[in-house]
C-alpha positions in Angstrom: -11.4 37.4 21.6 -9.2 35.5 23.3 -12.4 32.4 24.0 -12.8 32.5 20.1 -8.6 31.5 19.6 -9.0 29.0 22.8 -12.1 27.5 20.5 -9.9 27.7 17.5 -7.1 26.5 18.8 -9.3 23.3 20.7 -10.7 22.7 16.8 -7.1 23.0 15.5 -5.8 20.4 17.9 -8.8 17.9 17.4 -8.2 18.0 14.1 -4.3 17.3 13.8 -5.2 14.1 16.1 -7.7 13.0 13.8 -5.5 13.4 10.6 -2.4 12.2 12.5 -4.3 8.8 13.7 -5.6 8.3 9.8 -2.2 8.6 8.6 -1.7 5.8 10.7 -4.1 4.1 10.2 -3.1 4.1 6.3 0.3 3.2 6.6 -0.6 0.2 8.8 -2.9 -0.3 5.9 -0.1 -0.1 3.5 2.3 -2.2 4.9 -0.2 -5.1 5.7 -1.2 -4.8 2.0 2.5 -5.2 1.1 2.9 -7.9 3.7 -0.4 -9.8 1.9 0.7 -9.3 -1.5 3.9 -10.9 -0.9 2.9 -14.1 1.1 0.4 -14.7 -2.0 3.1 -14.3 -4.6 5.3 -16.6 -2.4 2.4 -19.3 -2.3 2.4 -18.4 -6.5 6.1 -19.1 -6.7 5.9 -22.6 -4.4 2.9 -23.8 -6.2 4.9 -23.4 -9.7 7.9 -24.7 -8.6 6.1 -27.5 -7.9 4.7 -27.6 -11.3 7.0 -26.2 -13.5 10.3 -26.4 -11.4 12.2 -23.2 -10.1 13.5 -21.5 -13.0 10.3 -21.5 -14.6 8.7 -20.1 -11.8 10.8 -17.1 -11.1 9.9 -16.3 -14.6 6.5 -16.2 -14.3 6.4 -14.7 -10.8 8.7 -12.1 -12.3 7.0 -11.2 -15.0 3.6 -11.1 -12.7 5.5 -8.8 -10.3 6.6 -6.4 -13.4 3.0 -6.2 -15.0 1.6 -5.2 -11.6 4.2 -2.4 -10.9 3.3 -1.2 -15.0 -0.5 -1.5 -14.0 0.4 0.7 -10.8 2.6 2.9 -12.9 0.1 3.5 -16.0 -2.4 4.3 -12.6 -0.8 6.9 -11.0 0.4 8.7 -14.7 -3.7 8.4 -15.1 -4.3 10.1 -11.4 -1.7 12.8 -12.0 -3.0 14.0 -15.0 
């Protein structure tokens, strides 16, 4: 009995490692994302200040920025349903 809890309990720990290193792996994952996403709506805001001048540019990066968090938004109320 007590072989078949130190076999458990050797399963048990192998998988908590596994999960714990995937949920690193993800949020690593997630925060480069975040980190990409932003330098390309940086290089969108600097290439239409250039165009359009700054005002103009916050506008449209704005509204970019608020249709992509209404796309994530309508996505997840999808997923939960």
């Amino acid at each position: 009995m007590t072989d078949l809890l130190e076999a458990e309990g050797r399963a048990l720990k192998h998988s908590a490692v596994r999960t714990a290193v995937a949920m690193a792996c993800v949020a690593v994952t997630g925060v480069l994302a975040l980190v990409g996403i932003g330098f390309c709506l940086w290089a969108g805001y600097q290439y239409l200040a250039l165009v359009s001048g700054p005002i103009a540019a916050s506008l449209i990066c704005g509204l970019v920025i608020i249709a992509v968090a209404g796309g994530f938004a309508w996505l997840t109320s999808r997923l939960l349903r």
